[in-house]
C-alpha positions in Angstrom: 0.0 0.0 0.0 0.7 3.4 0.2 0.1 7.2 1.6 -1.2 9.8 -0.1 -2.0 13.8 1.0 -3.0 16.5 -1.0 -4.2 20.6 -1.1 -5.9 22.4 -3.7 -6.2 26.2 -3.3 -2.6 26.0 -2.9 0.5 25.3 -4.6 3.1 24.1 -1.4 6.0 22.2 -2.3 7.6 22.8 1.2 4.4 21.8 2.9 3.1 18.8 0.8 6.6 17.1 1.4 6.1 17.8 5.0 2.3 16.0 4.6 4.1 13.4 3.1 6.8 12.7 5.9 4.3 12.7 8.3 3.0 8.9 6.7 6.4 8.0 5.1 5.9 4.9 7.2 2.7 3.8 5.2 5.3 4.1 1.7 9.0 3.8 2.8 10.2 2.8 -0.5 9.7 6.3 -1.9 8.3 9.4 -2.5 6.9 11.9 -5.6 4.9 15.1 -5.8 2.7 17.1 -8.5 2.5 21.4 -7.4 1.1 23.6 -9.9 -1.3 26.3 -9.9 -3.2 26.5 -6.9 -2.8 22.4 -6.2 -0.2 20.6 -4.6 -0.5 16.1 -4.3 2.0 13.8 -2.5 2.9 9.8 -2.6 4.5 8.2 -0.3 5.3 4.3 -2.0 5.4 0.9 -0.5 6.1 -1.5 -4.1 4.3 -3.9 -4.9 3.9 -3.9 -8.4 6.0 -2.5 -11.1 9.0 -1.9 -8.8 10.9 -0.1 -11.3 8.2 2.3 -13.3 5.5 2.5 -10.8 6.3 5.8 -8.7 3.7 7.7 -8.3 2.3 10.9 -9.4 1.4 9.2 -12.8 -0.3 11.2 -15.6 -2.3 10.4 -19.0 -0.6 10.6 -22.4 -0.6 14.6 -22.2 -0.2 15.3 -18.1 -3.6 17.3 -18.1 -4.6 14.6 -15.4 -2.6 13.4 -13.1 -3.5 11.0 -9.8 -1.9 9.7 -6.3 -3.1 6.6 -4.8 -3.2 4.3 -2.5 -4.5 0.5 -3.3 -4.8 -2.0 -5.4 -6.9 -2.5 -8.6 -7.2 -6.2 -8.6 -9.0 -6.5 -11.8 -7.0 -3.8 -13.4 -5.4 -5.8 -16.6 -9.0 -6.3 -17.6 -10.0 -2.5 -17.2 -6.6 -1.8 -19.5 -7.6 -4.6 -22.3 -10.9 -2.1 -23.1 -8.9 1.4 -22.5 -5.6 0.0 -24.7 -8.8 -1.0 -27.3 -10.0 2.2 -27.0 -6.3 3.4 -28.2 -5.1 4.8 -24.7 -1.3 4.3 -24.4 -0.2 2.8 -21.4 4.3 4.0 -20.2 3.7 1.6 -17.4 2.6 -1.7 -15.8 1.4 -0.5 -12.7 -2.3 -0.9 -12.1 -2.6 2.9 -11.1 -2.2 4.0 -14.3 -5.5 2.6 -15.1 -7.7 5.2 -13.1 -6.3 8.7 -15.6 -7.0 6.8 -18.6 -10.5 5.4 -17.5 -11.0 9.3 -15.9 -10.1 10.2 -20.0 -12.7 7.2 -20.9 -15.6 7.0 -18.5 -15.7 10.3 -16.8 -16.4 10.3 -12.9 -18.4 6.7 -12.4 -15.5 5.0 -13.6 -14.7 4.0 -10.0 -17.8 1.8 -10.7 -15.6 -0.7 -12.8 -13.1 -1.0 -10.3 -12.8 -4.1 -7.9 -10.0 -3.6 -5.5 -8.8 -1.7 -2.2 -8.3 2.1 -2.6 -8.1 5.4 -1.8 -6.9 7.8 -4.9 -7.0 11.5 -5.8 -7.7 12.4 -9.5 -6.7 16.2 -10.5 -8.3 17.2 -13.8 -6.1 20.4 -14.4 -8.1 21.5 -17.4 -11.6 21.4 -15.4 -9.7 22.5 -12.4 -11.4 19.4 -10.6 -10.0 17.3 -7.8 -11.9 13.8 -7.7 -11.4 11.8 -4.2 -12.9 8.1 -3.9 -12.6 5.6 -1.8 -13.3 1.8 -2.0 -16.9 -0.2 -1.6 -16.2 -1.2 1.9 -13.2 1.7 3.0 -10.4 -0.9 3.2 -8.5 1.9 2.9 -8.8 4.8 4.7 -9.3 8.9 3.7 -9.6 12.3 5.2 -10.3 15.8 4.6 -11.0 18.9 5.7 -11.9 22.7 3.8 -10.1 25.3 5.1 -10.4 29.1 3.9 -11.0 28.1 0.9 -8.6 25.0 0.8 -9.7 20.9 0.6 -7.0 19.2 2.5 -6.9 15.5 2.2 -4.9 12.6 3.4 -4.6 9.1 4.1 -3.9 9.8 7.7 -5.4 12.3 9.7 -1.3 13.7 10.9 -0.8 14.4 7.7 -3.3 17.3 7.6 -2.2 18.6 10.6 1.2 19.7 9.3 -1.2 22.9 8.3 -0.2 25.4 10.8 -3.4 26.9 10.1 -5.6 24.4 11.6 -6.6 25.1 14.9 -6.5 21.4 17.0 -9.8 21.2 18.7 -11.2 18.5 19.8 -15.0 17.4 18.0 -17.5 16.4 21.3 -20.1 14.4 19.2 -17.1 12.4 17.7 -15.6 12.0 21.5 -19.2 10.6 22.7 -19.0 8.3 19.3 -15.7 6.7 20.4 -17.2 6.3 24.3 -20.1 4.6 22.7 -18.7 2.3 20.0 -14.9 2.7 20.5 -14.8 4.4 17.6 -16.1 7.5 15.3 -19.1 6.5 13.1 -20.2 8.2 9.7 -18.1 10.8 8.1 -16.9 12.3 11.5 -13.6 12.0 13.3 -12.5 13.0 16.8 -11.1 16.4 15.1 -13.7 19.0 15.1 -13.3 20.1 11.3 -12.2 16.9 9.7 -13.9 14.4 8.1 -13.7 11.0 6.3 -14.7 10.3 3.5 -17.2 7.3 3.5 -17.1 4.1 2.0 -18.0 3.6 -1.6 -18.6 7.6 -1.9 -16.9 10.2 -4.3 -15.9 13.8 -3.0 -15.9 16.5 -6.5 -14.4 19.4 -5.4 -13.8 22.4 -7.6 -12.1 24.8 -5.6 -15.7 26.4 -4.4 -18.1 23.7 -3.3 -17.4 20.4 -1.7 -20.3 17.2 -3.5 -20.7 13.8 -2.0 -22.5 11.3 -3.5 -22.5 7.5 -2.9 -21.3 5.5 -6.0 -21.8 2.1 -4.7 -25.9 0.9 -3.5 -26.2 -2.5 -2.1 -28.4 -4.6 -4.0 -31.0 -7.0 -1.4 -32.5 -9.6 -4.3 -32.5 -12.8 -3.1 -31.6 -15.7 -5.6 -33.0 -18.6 -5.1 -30.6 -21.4 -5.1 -30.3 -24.9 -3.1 -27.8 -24.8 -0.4 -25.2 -26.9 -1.6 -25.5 -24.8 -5.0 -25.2 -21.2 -2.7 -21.7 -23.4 -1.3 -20.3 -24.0 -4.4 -20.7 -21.0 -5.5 -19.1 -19.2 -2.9 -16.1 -21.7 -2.7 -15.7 -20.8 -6.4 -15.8 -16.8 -6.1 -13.1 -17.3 -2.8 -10.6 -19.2 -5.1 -11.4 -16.3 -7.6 -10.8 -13.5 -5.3 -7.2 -14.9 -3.2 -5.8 -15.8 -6.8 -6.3 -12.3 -8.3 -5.1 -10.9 -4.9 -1.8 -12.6 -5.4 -0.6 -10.3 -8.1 2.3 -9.2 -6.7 6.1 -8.6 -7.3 7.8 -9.1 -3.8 7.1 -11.7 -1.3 3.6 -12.0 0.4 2.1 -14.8 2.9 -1.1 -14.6 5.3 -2.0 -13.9 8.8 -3.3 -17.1 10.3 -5.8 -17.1 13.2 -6.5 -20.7 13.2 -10.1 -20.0 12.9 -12.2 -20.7 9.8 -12.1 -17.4 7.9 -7.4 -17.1 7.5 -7.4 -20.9 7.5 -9.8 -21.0 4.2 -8.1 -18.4 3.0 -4.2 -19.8 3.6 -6.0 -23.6 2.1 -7.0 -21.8 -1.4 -3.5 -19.9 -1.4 -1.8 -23.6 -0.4 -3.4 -25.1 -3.5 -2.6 -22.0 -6.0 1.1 -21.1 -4.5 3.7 -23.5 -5.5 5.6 -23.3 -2.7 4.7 -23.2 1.5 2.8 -20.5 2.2 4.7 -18.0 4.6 2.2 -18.0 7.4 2.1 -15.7 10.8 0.0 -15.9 14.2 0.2 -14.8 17.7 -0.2 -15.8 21.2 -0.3 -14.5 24.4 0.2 -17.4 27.0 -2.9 -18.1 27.7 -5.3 -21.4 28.0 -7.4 -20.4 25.2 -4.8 -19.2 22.9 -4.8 -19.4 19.0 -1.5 -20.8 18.3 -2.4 -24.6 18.5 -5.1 -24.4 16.4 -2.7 -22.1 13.7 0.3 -24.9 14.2 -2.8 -27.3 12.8 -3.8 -25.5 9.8 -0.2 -24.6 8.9 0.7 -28.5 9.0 -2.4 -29.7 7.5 -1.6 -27.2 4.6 2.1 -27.4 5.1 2.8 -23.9 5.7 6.2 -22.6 6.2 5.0 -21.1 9.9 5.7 -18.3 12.0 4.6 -17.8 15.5 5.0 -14.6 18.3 4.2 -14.4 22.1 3.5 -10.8 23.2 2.9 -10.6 26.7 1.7 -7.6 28.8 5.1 -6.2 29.4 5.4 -5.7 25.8 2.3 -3.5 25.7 3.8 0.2 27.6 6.7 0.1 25.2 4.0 0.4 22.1 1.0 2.3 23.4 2.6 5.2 22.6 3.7 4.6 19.1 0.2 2.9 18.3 -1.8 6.0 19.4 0.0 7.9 17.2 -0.5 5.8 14.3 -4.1 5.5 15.4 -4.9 9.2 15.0 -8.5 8.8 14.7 -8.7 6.1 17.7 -10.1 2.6 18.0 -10.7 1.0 21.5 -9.6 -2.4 20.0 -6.7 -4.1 22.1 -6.2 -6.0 19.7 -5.0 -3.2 17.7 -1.3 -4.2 19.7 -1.1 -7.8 18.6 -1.9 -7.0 15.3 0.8 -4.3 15.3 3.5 -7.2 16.3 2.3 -9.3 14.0 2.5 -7.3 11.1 6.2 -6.4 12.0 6.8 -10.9 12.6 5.7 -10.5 8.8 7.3 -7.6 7.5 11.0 -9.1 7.9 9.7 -12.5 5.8 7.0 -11.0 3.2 5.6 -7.3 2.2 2.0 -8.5 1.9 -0.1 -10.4 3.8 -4.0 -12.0 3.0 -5.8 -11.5 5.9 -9.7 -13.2 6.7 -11.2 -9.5 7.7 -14.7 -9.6 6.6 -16.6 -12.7 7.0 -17.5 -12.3 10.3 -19.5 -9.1 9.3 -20.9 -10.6 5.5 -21.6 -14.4 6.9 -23.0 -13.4 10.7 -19.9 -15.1 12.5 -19.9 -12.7 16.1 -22.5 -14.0 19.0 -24.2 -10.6 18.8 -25.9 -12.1 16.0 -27.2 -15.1 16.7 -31.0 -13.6 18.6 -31.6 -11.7 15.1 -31.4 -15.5 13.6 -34.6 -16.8 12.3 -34.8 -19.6 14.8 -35.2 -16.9 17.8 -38.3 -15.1 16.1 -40.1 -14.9 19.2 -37.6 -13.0 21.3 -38.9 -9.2 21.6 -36.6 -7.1 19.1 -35.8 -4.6 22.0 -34.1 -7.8 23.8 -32.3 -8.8 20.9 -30.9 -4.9 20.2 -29.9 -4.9 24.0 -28.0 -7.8 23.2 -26.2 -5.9 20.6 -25.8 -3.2 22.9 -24.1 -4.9 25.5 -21.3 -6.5 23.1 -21.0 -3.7 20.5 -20.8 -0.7 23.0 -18.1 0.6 25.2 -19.8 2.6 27.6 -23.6 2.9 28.1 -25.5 6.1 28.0 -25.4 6.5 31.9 -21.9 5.7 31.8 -21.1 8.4 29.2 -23.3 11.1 30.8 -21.2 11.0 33.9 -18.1 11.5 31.5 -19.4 14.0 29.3 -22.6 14.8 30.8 -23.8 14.0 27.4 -25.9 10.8 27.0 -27.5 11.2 23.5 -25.6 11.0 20.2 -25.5 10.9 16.7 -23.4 7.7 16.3 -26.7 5.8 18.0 -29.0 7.6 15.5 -26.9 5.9 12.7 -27.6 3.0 14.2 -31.2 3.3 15.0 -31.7 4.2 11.5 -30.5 0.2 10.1 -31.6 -1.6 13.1 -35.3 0.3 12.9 -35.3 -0.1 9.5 -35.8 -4.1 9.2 -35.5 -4.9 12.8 -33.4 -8.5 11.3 -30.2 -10.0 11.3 -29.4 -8.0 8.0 -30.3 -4.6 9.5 -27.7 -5.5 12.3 -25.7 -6.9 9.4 -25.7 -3.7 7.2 -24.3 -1.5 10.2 -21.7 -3.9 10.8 -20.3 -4.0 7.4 -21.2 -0.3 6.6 -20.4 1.6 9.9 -17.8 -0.7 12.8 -16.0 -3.0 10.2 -14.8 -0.3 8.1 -14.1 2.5 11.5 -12.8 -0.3 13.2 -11.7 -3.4 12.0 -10.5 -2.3 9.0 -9.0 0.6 10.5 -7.1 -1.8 12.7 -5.3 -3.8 10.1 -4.6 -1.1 7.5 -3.1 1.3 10.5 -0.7 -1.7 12.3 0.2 -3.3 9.0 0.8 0.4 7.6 2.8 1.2 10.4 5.4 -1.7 9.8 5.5 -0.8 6.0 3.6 -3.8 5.1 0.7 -4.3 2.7 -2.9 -6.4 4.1 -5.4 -7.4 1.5 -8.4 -8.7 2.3 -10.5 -11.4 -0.2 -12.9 -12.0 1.7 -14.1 -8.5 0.7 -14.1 -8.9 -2.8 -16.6 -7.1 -4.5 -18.3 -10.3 -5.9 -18.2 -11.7 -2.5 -20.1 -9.2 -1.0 -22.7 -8.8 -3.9 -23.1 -12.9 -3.3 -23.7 -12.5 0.8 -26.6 -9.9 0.0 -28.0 -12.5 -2.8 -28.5 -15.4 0.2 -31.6 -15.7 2.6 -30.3 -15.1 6.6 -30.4 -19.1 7.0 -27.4 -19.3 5.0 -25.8 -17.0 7.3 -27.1 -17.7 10.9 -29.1 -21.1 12.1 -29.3 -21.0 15.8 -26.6 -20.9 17.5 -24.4 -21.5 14.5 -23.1 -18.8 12.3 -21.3 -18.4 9.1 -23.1 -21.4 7.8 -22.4 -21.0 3.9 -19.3 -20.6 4.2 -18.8 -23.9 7.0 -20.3 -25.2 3.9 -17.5 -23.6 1.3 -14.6 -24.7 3.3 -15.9 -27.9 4.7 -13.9 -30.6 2.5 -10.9 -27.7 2.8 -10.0 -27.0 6.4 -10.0 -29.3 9.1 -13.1 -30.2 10.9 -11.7 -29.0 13.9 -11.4 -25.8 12.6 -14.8 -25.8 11.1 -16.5 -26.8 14.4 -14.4 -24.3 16.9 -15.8 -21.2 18.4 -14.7 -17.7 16.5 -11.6 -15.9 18.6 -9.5 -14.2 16.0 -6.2 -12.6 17.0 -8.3 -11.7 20.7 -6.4 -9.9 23.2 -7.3 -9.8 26.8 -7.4 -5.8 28.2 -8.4 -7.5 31.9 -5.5 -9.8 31.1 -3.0 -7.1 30.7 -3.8 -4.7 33.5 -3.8 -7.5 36.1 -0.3 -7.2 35.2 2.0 -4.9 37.0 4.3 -3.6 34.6 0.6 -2.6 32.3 -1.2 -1.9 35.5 1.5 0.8 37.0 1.6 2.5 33.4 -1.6 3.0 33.2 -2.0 4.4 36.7 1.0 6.9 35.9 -0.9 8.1 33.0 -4.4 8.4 34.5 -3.4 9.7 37.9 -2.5 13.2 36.1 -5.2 13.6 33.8 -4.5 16.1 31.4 -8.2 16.3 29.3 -10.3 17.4 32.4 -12.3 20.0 29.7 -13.9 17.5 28.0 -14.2 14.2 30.2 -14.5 13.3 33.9 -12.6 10.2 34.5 -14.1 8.1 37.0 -11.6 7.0 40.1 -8.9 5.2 39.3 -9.6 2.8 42.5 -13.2 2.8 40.3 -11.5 2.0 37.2 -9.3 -0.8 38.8 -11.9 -2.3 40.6 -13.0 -5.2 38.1 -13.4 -7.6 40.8 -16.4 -5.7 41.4 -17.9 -7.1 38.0 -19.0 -10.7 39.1 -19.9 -11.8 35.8 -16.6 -13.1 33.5 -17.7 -10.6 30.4 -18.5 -8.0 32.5 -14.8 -7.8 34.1 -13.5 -7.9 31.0 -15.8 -4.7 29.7 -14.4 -2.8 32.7 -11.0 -3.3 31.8 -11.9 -2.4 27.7 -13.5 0.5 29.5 -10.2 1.3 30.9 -8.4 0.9 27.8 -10.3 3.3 25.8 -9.9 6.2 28.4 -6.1 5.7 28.4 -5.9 5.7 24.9 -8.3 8.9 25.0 -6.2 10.4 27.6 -2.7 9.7 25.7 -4.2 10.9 22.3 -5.0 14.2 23.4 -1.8 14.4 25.2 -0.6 13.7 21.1 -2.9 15.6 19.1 -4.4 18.2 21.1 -1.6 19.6 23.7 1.2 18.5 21.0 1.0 18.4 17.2 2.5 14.8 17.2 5.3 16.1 15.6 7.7 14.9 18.7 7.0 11.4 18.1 7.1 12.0 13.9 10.6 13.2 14.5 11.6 10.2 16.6 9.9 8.3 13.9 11.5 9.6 10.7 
């Protein structure tokens, strides 16, 4: 992957290279820049294909439009057959080059022909139009903000923040979004000012007015196919998607959970790569840990394996770091193991596969299974609670005594797809739409990002999702058992062990950590000198400790999530807010 950054309403060269440095670790292979009249773009490049002639800005035949970018186009060789018919000449191999010339072709809604992970700025310098898209589910991430008169964009929210012009403020209904979910929903970000820009939406700006519009509608039509048929076909479009996401020209392997979604993914790469797949996990030493059931995929597949223990006394070493690379914050401990992972990776491969995704198309988290079909006569408000409970950080009580504000806009989004079918696919939609790509995905791209190495995600692939929406909610939830079509896909592929085992992922235990000291007496330094007393009211810290006081096994553990999220709330605006992260940038670069 890459990084990208950008202003028009001014022509910077000094201050686009300084956007640029601020996420040279998302492209440390390389940077290139584009300044004319009024517009300045920046690329920072992590190769991956086309090592030698694939630097980026890249214009059409006569430089009129010119794009950065930050992705990949994985059914780009078939977009350049038509444009090379068409008699568009083509000076590289690089699957960028792809979106000037079908700009040239198709005009705006030529993002619709794209299938791939991306973020990419198009400058048409004869309209004097900057184009800004991102992908169908916002693998990739993008932000903005207008300033007298100026669009400011970037891959990463530091990145816009080298503008000594923006005043660092924090943005209250984003802060009550992050208490409630753990992260900021919709287009909102914890900066009051910027935004992101939504998945599978298109920003025209024309150096006067900002227009949004949404390229990419889900289509609900059911077709109506037997179940082994709905199977076949989905095993079919998974070997589809993981062999055109192995286009690449440097090493790549796979993240391996040992739960069904890597392990299908790692079998189809086993029986298309023809050699052992280079395959990575991590534990944390305890009972329930991942890494036997990864050591049992990799040798039923023969995987050449890779494993790594983090332990709490690894975590105060990182949190810093991470927070920083986590500008726009996700409560997600697992953000840390994900982070080491990705760095086990990055000295063996420079991209991984990863099984983000199912979970979210194929109804594979417990918060799903009351909104299956078998549980019709449980009262929806029950079921929602349900939701509630897992899905939410702190509860509205809880956050009024933070911010003394209980209501917020992040629960209207949500209202407005669990009200609107009151089913498993309302709760469904906002998953894929709102927390997979503000959280989840976030999660991956920022950790893998931050060890300058590339995730891609099949399981995502455009055809993939359009098939989940095509299949009744029995083929996704029955019971107690979820993900059933794709049990189904994998069944004579990965072991039945796998198949039958509970969903865990690359889990990390926040009660687990802070009942150690080393975690616990960081933490404590930290929160005992609060520095954001404006905008929150942290509870006690012998209140905030005291999980003991939670009977229940999932309740202690919310306590100490709870926990989590206010130190990473309290070091941010230590980062952002009080500092301009440049301290840490400089130790960085």
């Amino acid at each position: 992957m890459c990084g990208i950054c950008g202003i028009y309403g001014l022509g910077d060269k000094k201050l686009i290279k300084r956007m640029a440095d601020a996420i040279r670790h998302r492209g440390p292979d390389g940077d290139g820049y584009y300044v004319g009249d009024g517009i300045s773009l920046g690329h920072r490049r992590l190769s991956i294909i086309d090592l030698k002639t694939g630097g980026q800005p890249i214009y059409n035949e006569d430089g009129s439009v010119v794009v950065v970018y930050n992705g990949e186009i994985y059914n780009y060789l078939e977009v350049k057959q038509d444009l090379v018919k068409k008699g568009h000449r083509f000076s590289t191999k690089t699957d960028t080059e792809i979106l000037v010339h079908a700009y040239e072709e198709y005009g705006e809604r030529f993002i619709e022909r794209l299938n791939g992970i991306f973020a990419f700025a198009v400058y048409d310098s004869d309209k004097k139009v900057l184009l800004l898209a991102r992908d169908r589910m916002g693998t990739k991430p993008l932000f903005y903000m207008e300033s007298e008169g100026k669009l400011l964009f970037a891959s990463e929210i530091k990145a816009i923040l080298q503008y000594s012009e923006i005043g660092r403020q924090i943005d209250r209904e984003g802060l009550n979004s992050y208490l409630a979910f753990g992260s900021v929903l919709g287009e909102r970000t914890l900066f009051k000012g910027i935004r992101k820009l939504r998945p599978g939406h298109l920003l025209k700006y024309d150096g006067r007015t900002v227009h949004i519009e949404k390229y990419f509608s889900r289509k609900d039509v059911i077709v109506q196919r037997d179940e082994q048929a709905s199977a076949s076909a989905l095993r079919k479009l998974l070997e589809k998607s993981v062999e055109s996401q192995l286009m690449s020209d440097v090493p790549l392997g796979a993240f391996l959970s040992g739960g069904i979604d890597s392990s299908t993914v790692v079998g189809i790469m086993s029986k298309i790569i023809d050699r052992p797949v280079e395959t990575f996990t991590v534990g944390f030493g305890r009972h329930d840990d991942e890494l036997k059931y990864a050591k049992l995929v990799s040798d039923h597949f023969g995987t050449s394996h890779h494993e790594l223990m983090v332990s709490p006394d690894d975590v105060p070493a990182v949190f810093a770091r991470l927070v920083w690379h986590y500008d726009d914050l996700i409560w997600d401990a697992a953000a840390v193991p994900t982070y080491f992972v990705s760095e086990l990776a990055r000295k063996h491969v420079t991209v991984v596969l990863t099984g983000e995704g199912a979970d979210e198309l194929f109804a594979g988290y417990n918060r799903y299974k009351p909104f299956s079909e078998n549980f019709w006569f449980v009262p929806f408000f029950i079921k929602k609670a349900g939701y509630d409970f897992s899905a939410h950080v702190f509860g509205r009580a809880e956050r009024k005594s933070l911010t003394g504000e209980a209501a917020n806009y992040s629960e209207k989004i949500q209202d407005e797809y669990f009200y609107k079918g009151k089913d498993l696919n309302s709760a469904l939609r906002f998953d894929q739409e709102e927390i997979l790509p503000n959280q989840l995905l976030s999660k991956v791209d920022r950790a893998s990002m931050a060890a300058g190495l590339e995730a891609r995600v099949p399981i995502l692939d455009n055809t993939i999702i359009d098939f989940s929406d095509s299949i009744p909610p029995t083929l996704k939830s029955r019971g107690m058992i979820g993900k059933v079509i794709l049990k189904m896909a994998a069944s004579d592929l990965v072991p039945a062990e796998i198949i039958k085992r509970k969903k865990r992922g690359f889990g990390a235990s926040a009660l687990q950590w802070f009942n150690d000291k080393s975690m616990k007496d960081y933490a404590l330094n930290i929160l005992d000198d609060p520095h954001m007393t404006d905008e929150i009211k942290l509870p006690s810290l012998n209140s905030l400790l005291d999980f003991e006081s939670a009977k229940v096994a999932r309740n202690k553990e919310k306590k100490a999530y709870q926990m989590w999220t206010l130190l990473e709330l309290e070091m941010w605006y230590r980062t952002f807010i009080e500092n301009d992260g440049s301290a840490y940038l400089r130790r960085s670069v």
